[in-house]
C-alpha positions in Angstrom: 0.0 0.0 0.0 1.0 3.8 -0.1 0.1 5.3 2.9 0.0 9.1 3.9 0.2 10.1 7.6 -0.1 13.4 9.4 0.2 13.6 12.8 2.7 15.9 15.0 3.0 19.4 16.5 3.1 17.5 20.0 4.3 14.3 21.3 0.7 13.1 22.0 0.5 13.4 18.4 3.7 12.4 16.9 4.4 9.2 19.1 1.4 7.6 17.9 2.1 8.1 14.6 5.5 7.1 14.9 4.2 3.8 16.6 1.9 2.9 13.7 4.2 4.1 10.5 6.8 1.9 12.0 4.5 -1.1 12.1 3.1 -0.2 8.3 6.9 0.2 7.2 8.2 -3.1 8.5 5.5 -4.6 7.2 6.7 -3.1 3.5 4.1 -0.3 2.7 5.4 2.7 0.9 4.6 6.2 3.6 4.5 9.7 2.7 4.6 11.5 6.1 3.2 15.5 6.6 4.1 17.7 9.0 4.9 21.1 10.5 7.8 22.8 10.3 7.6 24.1 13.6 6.3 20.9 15.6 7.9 18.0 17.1 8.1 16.6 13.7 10.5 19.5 12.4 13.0 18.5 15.5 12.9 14.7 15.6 12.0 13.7 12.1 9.9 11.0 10.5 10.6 7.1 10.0 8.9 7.7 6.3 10.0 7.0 2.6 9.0 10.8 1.9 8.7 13.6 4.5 7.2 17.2 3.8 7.2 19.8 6.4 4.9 23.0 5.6 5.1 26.2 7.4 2.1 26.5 9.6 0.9 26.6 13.2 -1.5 25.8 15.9 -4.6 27.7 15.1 -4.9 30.1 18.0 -6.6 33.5 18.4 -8.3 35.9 16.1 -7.4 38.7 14.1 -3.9 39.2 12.1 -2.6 35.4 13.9 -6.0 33.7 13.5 -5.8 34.5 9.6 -2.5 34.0 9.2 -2.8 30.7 10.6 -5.9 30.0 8.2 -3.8 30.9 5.3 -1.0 28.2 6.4 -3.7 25.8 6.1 -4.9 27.0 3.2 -1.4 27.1 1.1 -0.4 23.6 2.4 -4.0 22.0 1.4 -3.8 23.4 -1.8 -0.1 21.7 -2.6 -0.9 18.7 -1.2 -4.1 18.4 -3.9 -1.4 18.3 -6.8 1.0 15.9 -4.3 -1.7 13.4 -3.5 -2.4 13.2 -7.4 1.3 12.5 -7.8 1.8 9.5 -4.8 -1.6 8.2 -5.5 -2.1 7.1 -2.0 -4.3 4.3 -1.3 -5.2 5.5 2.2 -4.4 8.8 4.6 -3.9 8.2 8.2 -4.6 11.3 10.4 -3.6 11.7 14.2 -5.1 15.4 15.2 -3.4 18.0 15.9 -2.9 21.2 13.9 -0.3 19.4 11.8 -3.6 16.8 10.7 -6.0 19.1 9.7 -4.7 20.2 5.7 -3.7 17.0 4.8 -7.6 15.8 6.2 -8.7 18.3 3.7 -6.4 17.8 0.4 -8.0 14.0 1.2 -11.7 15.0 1.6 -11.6 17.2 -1.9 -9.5 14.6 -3.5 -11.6 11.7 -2.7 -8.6 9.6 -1.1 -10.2 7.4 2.2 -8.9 9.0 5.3 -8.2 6.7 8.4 -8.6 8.8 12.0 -6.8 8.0 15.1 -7.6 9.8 18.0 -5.8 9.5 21.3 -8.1 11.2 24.3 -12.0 10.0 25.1 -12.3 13.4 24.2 -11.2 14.6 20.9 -9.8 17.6 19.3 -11.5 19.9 16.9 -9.2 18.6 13.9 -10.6 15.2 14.6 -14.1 16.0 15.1 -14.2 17.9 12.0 -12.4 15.3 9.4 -14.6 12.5 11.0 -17.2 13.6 9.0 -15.2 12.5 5.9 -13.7 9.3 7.2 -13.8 5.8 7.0 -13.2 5.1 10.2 -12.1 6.3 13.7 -9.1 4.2 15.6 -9.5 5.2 19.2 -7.5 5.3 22.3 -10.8 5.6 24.4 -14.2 4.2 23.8 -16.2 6.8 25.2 -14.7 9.1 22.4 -17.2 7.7 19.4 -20.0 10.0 20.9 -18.1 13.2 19.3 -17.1 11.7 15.8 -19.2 11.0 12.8 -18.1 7.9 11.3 -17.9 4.1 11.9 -15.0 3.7 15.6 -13.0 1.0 16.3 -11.9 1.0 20.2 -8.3 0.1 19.8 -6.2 1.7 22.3 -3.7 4.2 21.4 -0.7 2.4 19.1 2.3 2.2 21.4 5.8 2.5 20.8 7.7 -0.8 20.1 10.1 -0.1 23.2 7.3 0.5 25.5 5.7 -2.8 24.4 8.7 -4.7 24.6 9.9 -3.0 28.6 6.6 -4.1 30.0 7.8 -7.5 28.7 10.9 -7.4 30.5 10.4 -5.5 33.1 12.8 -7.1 36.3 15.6 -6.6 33.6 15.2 -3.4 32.9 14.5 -2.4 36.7 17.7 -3.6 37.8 19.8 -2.0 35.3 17.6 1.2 35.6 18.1 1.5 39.5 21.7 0.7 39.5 22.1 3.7 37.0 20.5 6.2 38.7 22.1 5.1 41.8 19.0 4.1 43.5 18.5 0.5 45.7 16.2 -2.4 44.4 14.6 -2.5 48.2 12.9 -0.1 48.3 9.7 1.2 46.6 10.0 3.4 43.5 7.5 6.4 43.0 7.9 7.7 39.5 6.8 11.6 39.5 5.7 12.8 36.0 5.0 16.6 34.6 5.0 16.0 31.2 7.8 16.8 28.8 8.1 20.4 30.4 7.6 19.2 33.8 4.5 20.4 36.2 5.2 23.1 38.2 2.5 22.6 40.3 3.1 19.6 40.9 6.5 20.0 41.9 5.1 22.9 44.7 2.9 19.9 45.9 5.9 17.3 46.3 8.1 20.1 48.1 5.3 20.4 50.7 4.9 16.8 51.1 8.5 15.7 51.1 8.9 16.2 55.2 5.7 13.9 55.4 7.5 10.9 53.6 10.4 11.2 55.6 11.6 7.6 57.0 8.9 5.7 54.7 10.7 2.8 52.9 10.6 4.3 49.3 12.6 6.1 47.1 11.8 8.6 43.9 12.3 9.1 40.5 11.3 12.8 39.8 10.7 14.1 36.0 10.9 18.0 37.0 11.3 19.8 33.4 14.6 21.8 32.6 15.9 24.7 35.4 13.3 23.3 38.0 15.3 20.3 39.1 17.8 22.5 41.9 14.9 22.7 44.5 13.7 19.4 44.3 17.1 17.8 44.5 17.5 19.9 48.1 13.9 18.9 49.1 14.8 15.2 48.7 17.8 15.5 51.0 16.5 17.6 53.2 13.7 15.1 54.0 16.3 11.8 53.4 14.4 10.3 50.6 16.5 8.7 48.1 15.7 10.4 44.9 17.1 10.9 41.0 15.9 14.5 40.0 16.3 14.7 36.5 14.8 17.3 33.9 13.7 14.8 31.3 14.5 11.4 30.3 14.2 10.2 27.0 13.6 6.2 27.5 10.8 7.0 29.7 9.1 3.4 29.4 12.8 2.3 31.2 11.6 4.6 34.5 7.9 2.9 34.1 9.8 -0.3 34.0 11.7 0.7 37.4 8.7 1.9 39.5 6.1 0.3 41.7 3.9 3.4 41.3 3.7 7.1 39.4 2.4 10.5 39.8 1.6 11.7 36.7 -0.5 14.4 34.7 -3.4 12.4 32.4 -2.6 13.1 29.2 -3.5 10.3 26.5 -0.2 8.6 26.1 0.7 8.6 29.8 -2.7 6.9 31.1 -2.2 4.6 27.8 1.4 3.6 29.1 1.1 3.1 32.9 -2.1 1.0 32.0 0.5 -1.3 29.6 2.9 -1.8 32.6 0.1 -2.2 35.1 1.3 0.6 37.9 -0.8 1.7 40.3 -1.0 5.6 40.1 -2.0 9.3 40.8 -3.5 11.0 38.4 -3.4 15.2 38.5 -4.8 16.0 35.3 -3.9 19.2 33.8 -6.8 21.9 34.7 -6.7 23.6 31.6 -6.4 20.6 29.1 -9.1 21.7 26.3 -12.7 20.6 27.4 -11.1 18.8 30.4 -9.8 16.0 28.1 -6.9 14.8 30.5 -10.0 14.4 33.6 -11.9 12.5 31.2 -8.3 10.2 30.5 -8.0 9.4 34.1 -11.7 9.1 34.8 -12.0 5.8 32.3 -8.9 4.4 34.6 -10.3 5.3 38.1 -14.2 4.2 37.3 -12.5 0.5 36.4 -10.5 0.9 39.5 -7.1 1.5 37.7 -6.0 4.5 39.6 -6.6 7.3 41.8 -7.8 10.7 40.1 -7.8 13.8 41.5 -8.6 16.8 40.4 -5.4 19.7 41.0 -7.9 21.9 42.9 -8.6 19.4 45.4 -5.7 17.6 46.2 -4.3 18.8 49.6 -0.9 17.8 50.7 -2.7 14.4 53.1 -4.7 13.4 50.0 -1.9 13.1 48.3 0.4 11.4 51.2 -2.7 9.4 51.8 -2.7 8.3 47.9 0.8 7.7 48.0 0.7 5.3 51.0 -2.3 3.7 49.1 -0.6 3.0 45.6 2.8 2.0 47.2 2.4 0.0 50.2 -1.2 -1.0 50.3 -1.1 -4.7 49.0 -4.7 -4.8 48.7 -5.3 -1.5 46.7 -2.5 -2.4 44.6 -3.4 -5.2 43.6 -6.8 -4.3 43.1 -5.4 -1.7 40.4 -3.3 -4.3 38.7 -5.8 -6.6 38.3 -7.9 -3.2 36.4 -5.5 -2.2 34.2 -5.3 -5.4 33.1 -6.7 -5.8 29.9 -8.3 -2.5 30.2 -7.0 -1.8 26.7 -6.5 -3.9 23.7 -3.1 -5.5 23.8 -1.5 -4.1 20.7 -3.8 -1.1 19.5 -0.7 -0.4 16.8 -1.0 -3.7 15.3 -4.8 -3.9 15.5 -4.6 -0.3 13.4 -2.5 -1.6 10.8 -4.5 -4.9 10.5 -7.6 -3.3 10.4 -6.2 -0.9 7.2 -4.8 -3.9 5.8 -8.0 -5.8 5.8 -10.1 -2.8 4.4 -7.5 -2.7 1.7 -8.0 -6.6 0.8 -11.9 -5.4 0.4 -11.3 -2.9 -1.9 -9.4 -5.1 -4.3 
């Protein structure tokens, strides 16, 4: 097959498309990959036989921005009519985002069947708009299908090889792991997660808590975000916790694979990740995630009994000790939330995407 995929700007974009053109490349289908120049994309580049990077962004505003922004979209849609004439691609696969959305046109006037993936339970505009055009809807959570207007598939969101493969060998990779960051296998690892730029509030929230975990048998892997890691690292030893404060980690399924439990925002990829290694959790959900999508994320785990959720605003500092002592050193609770994350999600949602396009090509021919 030839394939076209859009899908970047953010990691919550990009990742999953990475994930699935992988898969669709080693299994010897021919991808033209679209993108933005000034997303993730333009930094980390594209595992794809043919990469084009237009010069637009996120859509955000009104006035001289907000048409500007429209014009991006409309110069890129435009040059990708005479490019998709040119690759006659069997298929498009779209993963939202602002780098999605002119490619999801160029295939809607040009008649070429549009495949959607869409990471949170509740999606993005790009998404909600394009469904209306597509053949069908891969999602990362089933209660998204209420906002999108064509046949869904719940499939999970389409994982990273790596992550698939450290859940798999996890006591290997914990052991290593630990011994690099100069941390003891004894004791129980919290993973603390902000995102790729950290969480500032949630860093205020472990600085006040630190004294409370003082002498508890654990230790702490903290994912701070660049120039906010000083503090914390005083914290930490100010409270004798054992603790690697680091401003970002690239391998970050290794750090899943060395914890017993995380703190973490509930962005798509995160929830979909510490469900595939099973970990009992915290979720903070970013309070200003558009129409409360990361709350929504964490809710589908902590209805099933796959986590705690709580809401920034009313997370004191003995919630979250209490949390804390619930997903660590509970053995009922955590095993309660291993036992729900547990197929929670399909195995292998990249595979199950790629099968699924496969098949529908078979059909057609």
């Amino acid at each position: 097959m030839r394939v076209v995929i859009a899908g970047g700007g953010t990691g919550g974009h990009y990742f999953p498309a990475l994930a699935v053109a992988e898969e669709l490349r080693k299994r010897g289908h021919e991808l033209l990959f679209v993108g933005s120049k000034g997303g993730i994309e333009g930094r980390l580049g594209f595992p794809a036989d043919r990469s084009l990077l237009f010069d637009y962004t996120s859509f955000r505003g009104k006035g001289v921005r907000g048409v500007s922004a429209l014009l991006g979209y409309g110069r890129a849609a435009v040059e990708l009519l005479g490019i998709l004439k040119e690759f006659k691609p069997d298929c498009a696969v779209i993963f939202g985002g602002y780098s999605s959305l002119p490619l999801g046109v160029a295939c809607a006037l040009k008649g070429v069947p549009l495949f959607i993936q869409e990471q949170n339970s509740v999606p993005g505009k790009t998404n909600r708009f394009l469904s209306r055009f597509a053949v069908k809807a891969f999602l990362g959570f089933p209660q998204a299908e209420r906002y999108l207007r064509c046949e869904c598939l719940f499939t999970g969101n389409p994982l990273r090889r790596e992550v698939l493969e450290a859940a798999e060998r996890r006591d290997e990779l914990r052991r290593r792991v630990l011994a690099e960051l100069s941390l003891e296998e004894g004791r129980k690892t919290l993973l603390i997660l902000g995102g790729s730029q950290g969480a500032l509030s949630i860093n205020r929230l472990v600085e006040k808590a630190a004294p409370g975990l003082k002498g508890k048998p654990l230790q702490v892997i903290h994912l701070t975000g660049y120039g906010k890691e000083g503090r914390l690292r005083e914290v930490y030893a100010g409270s004798r916790i054992p603790a690697a404060v680091i401003p970002f980690y690239g391998k970050i399924w290794e750090l899943y694979a060395a914890s017993d439990g995380v703190v973490s925002r509930a962005g798509a990829l995160a929830v979909s990740e510490i469900a595939a290694f099973r970990l009992p959790s915290i979720l903070i959900p970013y309070p200003y995630a558009a129409d409360e999508h990361q709350y929504f994320n964490g809710k589908f785990l902590a209805d099933r009994g796959g986590a705690l959720l709580f809401r920034e605003s009313e997370l004191s500092v003995e919630l979250f000790l209490q949390g804390i002592e619930r997903i660590l050193f509970d053995i009922m609770e955590r095993r309660k939330m291993e036992e729900a994350l547990s197929g929670l999600f399909p195995p292998d949602g990249t595979s199950l995407i790629v099968r699924e396009i496969e098949e529908w090509r078979k059909r057609r021919s």
